[in-house]
C-alpha positions as CSV (number, residue, x, y, z in Angstrom):
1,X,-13.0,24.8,1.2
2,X,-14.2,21.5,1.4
3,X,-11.7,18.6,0.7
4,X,-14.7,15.9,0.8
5,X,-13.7,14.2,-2.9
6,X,-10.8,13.0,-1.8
7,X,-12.9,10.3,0.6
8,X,-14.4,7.6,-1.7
9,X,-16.1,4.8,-1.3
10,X,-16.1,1.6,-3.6
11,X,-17.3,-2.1,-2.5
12,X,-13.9,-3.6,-3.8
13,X,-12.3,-1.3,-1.5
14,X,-11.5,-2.4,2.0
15,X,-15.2,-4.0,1.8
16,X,-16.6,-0.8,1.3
17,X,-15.3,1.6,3.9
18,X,-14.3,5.4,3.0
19,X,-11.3,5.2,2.0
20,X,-8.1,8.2,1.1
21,X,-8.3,8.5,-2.8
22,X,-9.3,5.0,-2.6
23,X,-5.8,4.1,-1.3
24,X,-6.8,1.4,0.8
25,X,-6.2,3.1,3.8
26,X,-9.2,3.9,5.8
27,X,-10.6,7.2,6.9
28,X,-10.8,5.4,10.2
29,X,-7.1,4.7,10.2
30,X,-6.4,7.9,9.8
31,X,-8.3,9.2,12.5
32,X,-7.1,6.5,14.6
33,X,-3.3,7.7,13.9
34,X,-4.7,11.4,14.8
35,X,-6.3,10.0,17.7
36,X,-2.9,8.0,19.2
37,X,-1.3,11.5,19.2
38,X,0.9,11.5,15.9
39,X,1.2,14.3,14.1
40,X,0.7,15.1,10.6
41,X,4.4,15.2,9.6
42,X,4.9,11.3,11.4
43,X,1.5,10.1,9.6
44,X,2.9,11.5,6.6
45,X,6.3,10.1,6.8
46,X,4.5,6.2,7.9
47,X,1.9,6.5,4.9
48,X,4.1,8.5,1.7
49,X,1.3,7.7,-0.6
50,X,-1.0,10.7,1.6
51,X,-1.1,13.9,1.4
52,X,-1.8,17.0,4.2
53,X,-5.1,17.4,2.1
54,X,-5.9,13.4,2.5
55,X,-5.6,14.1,6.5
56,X,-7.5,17.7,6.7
57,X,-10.2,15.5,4.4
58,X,-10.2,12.6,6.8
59,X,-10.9,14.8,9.5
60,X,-13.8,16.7,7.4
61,X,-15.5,13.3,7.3
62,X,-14.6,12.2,11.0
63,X,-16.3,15.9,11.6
64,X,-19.7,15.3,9.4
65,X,-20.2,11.7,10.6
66,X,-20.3,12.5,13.8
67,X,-22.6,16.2,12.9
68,X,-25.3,13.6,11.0
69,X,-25.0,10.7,13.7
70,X,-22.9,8.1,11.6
71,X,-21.5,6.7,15.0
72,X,-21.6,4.0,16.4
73,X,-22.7,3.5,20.1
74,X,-19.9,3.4,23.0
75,X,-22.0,2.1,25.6
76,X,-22.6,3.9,29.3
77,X,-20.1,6.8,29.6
């Protein structure tokens, strides 16, 4: 089950980046939360306006980004 439509994108929003619901809280955020070791519960408790859906989603996108090559270079590893 895919939980894609909950990532939108709209210019007036956070200059265009995918957003959660359009909730001005970037995908990127969230995976930067994910990333920094919280868990779902403490991301949930920080941000009440998301959802478990709005994280599983955000990681959906981080996952297809990265499958189609919507990265960005890091350099030499």
């Amino acid at each position: 089950m895919s939980r894609l439509d909950r990532i939108v994108t709209n210019p007036a929003v956070c200059r265009g980046q995918p957003t959660v619901r359009g909730l001005r809280i970037p995908v990127t955020t969230v995976l930067e939360l994910l990333a920094a070791d919280m868990t779902f519960e403490e991301i949930l408790e920080d941000y009440p306006d998301l959802e478990r859906d709005d994280l599983l989603a955000s990681l959906e996108f981080g996952a297809l980004a990265t499958r189609r090559g919507w990265t960005t270079p890091l350099g030499d590893a």
